[in-house]
TIZARO-214480 format. One record per residue: chain; residue in one letter; z, x, y of N, C-alpha, C, O in turn. Coordinates in steps of 0.1 Angstrom, whole numbers, always signed. Atoms other than C-alpha are relative to their C-alpha. Layout:
# residues N
ATOM  mol  type    n_w    n_u    n_v   ca_w   ca_u   ca_v    c_w    c_u    c_v    o_w    o_u    o_v
ATOM    A     a      Z      X      Y      Z      X      Y      Z      X      Y      Z      X      Y
...
# end
This chain:
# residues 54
ATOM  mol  type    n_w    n_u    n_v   ca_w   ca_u   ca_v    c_w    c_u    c_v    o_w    o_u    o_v
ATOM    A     x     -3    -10    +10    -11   -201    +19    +15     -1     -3    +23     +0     +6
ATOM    A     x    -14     -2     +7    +22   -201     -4     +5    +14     +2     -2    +24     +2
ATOM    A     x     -3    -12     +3    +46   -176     -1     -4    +11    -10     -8    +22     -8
ATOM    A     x     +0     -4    +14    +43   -168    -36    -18     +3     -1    -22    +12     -8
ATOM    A     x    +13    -10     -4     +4   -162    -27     -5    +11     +7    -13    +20     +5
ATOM    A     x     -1    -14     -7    +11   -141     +0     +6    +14     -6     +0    +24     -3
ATOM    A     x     -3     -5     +4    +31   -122    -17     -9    +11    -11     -7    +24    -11
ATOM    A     x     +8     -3    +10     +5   -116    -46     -9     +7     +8     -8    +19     +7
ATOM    A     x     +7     -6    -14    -19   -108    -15     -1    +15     +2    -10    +23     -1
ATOM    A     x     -8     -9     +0     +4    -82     -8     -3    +10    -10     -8    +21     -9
ATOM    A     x     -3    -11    +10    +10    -66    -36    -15     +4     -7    -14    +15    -12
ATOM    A     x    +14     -5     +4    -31    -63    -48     +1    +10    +15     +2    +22    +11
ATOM    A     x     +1    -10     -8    -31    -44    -14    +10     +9     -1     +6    +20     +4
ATOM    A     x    -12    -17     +3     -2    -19    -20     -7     +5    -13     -5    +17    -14
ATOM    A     x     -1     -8    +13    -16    -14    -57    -18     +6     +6    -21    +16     +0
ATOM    A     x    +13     -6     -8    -54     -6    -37     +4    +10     +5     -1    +21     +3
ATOM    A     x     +0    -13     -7    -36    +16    -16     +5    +10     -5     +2    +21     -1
ATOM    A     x    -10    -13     +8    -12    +38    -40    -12     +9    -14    -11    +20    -19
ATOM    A     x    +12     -8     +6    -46    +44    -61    -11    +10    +11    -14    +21     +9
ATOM    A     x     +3    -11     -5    -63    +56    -30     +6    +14     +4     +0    +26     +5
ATOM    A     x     -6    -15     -2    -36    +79    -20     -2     +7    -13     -9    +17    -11
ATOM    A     x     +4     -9    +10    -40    +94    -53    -11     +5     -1    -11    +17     -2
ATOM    A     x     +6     -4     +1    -71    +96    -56     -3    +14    +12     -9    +24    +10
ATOM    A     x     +4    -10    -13    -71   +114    -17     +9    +11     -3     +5    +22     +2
ATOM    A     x     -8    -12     -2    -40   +139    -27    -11     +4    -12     -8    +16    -10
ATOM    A     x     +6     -4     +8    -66   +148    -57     -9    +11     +4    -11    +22     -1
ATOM    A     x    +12     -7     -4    -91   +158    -33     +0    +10     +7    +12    +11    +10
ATOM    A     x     -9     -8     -5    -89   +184    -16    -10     +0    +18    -11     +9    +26
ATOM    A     x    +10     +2    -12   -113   +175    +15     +6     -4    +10     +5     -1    +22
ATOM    A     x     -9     +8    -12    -88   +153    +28    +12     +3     +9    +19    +12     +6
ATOM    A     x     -9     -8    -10    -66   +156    +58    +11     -4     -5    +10    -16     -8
ATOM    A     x    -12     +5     +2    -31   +153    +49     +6    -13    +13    +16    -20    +11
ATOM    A     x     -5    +10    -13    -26   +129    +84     -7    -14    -11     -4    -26    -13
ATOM    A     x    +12    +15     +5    -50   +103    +65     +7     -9    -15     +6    -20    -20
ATOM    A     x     -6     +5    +12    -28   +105    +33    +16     -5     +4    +22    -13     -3
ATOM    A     x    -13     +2     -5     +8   +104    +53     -1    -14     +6     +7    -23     +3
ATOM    A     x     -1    +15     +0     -4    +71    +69     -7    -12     -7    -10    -24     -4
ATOM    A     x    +10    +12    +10    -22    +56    +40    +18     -7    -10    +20    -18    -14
ATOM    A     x    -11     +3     +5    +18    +59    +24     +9     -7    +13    +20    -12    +10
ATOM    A     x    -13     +8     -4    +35    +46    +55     -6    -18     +3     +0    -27     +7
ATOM    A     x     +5     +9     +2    +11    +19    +53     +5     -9    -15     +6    -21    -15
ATOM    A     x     -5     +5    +16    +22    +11    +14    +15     -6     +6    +19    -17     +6
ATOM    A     x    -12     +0     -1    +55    +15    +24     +7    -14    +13    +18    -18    +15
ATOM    A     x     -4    +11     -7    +52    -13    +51     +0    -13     -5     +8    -22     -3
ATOM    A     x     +1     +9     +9    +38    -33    +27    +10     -4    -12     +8    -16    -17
ATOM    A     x     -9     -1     +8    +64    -30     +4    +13     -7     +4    +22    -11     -3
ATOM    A     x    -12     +5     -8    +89    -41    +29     -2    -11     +2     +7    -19     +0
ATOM    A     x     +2    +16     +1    +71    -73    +34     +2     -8    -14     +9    -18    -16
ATOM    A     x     -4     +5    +14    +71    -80     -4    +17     -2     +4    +22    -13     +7
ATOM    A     x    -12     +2     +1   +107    -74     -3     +6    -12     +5    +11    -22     -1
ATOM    A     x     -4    +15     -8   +114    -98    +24     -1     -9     -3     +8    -16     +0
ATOM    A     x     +4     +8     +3    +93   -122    +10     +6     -6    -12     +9    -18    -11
ATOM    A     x     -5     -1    +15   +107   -121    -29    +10     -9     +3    +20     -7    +11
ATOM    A     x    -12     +5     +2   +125   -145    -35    +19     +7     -9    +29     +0     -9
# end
């Protein structure tokens, strides 16, 4: 796999997960623990992008 694939990888999974957090802060069912590590999960991912980017 190319960087420049991984990368894209990446980033379909951070844009999956910044729709679920939304949808989960919508709801009101959800536990706030499930939505605080669904963003430090984005936010890990985001860091690999970075690194990655040329």
């Amino acid at each position: 796999m190319s960087v420049m694939s991984h990368i894209i990888e990446l980033q379909k999974k951070h844009d999956e997960l910044s729709l679920k957090v939304e949808k989960a802060q919508q709801s009101l069912g959800l536990d706030d623990f499930e939505v605080v590590m669904m963003k430090k999960q984005k936010l890990r991912l985001k860091e690999k992008i970075s690194r990655l980017s040329p």
